[in-house]
C-alpha positions as CSV (number, residue, x, y, z in Angstrom):
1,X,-112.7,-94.4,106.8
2,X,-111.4,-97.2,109.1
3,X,-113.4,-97.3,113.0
4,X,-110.6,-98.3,115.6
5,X,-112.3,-97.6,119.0
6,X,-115.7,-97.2,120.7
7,X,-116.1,-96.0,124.2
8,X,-119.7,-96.0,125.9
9,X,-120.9,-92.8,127.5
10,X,-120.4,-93.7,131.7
11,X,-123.9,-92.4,131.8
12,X,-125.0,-95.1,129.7
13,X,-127.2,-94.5,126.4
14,X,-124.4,-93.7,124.2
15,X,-121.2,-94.0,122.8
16,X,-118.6,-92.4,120.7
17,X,-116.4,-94.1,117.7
18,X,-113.0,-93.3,116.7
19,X,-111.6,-93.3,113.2
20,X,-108.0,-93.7,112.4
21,X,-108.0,-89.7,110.4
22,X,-109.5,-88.5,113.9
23,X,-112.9,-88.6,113.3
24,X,-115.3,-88.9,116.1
25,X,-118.9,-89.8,116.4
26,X,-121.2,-89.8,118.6
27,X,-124.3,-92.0,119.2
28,X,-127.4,-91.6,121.4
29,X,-126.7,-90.0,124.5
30,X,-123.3,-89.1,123.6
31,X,-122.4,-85.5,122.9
32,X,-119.3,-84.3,120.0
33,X,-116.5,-82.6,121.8
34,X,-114.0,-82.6,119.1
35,X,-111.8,-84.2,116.3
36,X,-108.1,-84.8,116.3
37,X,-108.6,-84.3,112.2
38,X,-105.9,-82.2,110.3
39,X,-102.8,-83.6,111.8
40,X,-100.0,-85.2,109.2
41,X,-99.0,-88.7,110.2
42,X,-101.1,-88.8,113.3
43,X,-102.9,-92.1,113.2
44,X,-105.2,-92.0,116.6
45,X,-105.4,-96.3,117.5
46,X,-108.1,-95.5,120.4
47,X,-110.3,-93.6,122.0
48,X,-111.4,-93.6,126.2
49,X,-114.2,-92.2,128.0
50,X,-113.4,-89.2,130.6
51,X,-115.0,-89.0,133.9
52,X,-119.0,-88.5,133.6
53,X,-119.0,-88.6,129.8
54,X,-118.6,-85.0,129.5
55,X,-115.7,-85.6,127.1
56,X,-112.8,-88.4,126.1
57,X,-109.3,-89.0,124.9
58,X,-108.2,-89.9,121.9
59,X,-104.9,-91.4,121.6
60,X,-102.8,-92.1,118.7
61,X,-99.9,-94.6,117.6
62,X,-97.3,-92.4,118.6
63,X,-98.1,-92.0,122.1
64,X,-100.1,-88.6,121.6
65,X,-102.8,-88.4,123.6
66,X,-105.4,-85.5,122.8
67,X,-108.4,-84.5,125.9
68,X,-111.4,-83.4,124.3
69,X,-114.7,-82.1,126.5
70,X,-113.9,-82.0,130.3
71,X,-111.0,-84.8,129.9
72,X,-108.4,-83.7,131.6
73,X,-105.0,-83.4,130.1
74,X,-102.1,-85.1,132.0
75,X,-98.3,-84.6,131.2
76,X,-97.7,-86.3,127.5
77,X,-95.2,-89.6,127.3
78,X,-91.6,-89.0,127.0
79,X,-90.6,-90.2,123.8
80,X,-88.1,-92.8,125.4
81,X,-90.8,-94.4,127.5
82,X,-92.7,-95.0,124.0
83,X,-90.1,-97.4,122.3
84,X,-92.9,-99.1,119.9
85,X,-96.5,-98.1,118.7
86,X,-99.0,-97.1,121.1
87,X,-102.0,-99.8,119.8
88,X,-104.9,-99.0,122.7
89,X,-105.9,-96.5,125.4
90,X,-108.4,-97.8,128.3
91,X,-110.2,-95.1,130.9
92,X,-109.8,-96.1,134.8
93,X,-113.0,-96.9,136.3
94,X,-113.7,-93.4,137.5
95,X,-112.7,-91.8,134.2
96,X,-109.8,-89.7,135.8
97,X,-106.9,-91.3,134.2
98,X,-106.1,-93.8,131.4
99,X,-103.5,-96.6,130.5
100,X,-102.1,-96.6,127.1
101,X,-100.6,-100.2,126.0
102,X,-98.4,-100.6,123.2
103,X,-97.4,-103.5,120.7
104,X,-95.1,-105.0,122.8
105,X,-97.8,-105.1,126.1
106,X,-96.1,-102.0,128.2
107,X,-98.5,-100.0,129.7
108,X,-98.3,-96.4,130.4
109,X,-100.3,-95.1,133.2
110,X,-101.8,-91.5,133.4
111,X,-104.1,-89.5,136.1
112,X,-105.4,-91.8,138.5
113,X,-104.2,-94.8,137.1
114,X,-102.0,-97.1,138.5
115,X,-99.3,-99.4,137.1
116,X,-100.0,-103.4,137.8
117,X,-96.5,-104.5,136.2
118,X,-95.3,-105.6,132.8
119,X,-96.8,-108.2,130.5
């Protein structure tokens, strides 16, 4: 099993961990919500923190993002806006949105999240 992302609870006193297969674990304060497990080729790269900590996003190489708990789902990436691997995901401040960046520094923004420009 290979860890690829942590996310603390926005409550504080926990966290989950992603694994590349989907996995997710949760750690002190933080409650399970779900796994992305049982999906051929999908290799999740990341894993964000929704708003409150009531539930988070995991997001994998292909642009797939996947709400679990009370995250909210927002419209997914059109495959032409995803040229390369998706390689993180990052929650906005609030938890109401999230950026995914991929190998080649474009940045995707979702929900609440605003787009600053291109690396």
């Amino acid at each position: 099993m290979q860890i690829v992302g942590i996310a603390p609870s926005p409550a504080g006193g926990g966290y989950w961990l992603a694994s590349a297969n989907g996995a997710v674990f949760a750690s002190g304060g933080a409650r399970f919500y779900g796994r992305a497990g049982g999906r051929p080729g999908q290799r999740i790269v990341g894993i964000a923190a929704a708003a409150a900590g009531r539930g988070y996003w995991l997001a994998s190489a292909t642009g797939q993002v996947m709400a679990f708990g009370d995250a909210r789902k927002f419209k997914a990436p059109d495959r032409s806006h995803v040229p390369v691997q998706v390689v993180g995901i990052a929650s906005t401040p609030d938890g109401l949105g999230y950026w995914l960046v991929t190998a080649t520094g474009s940045v995707l923004a979702f929900g609440d999240a605003q787009h600053f420009g291109v690396f």
